[in-house]
N, C-alpha and C positions, 0 to 999 in steps of 0.2 A: 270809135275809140277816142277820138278826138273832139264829138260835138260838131262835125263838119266847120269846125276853126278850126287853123294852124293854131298849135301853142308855139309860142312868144317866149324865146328861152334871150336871155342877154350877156354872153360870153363875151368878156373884155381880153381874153387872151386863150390863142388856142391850146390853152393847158385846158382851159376851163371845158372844153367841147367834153360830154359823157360817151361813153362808149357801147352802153344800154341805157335804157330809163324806165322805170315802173310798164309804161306804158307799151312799151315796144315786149318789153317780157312779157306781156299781156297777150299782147297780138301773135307775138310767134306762139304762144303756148295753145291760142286758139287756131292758128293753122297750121298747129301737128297734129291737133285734135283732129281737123279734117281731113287727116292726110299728106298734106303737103312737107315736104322732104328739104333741105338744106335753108330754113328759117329758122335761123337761132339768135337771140335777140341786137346783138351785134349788126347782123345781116338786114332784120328790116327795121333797126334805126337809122340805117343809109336809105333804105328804102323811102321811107318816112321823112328823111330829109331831100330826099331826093324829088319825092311826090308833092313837096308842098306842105307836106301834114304839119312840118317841124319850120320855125324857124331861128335857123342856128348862124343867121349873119352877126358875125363880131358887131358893138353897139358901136364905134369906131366906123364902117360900113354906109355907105350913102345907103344903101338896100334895106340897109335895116329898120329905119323907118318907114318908111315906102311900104316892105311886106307888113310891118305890125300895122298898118292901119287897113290891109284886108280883113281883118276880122272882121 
């Protein structure tokens, strides 16, 4: 879903943080298709940022360049 990159999001304030993104709608729709149970898209945007897939360090953040040049 990703390209096996992290997408590189640049939140300047945690207003800015999404709470779904395209992307993640994407993924839980295709693992409800499969069966899986309590993935609503909410759910695995943490996942997602949780996993690495996302990164959602404020641009503010020592981190946040550091993770963007894993891609």
């Amino acid at each position: 879903f990703v390209d096996g990159r992290p997408q590189v999001n640049s939140p300047r304030s945690l207003a800015d943080y999404p709470a779904t993104t395209p992307v993640s709608d994407a993924l839980s729709k295709d693992l409800r298709k499969r069966g899986f149970k309590f993935v609503g898209s909410t759910i695995i945007y943490a996942f997602m940022q949780a996993a690495g897939m996302v990164n959602d360090h404020l641009v503010t953040c020592p981190r946040h360049a550091v993770c963007a040049k894993l891609r």
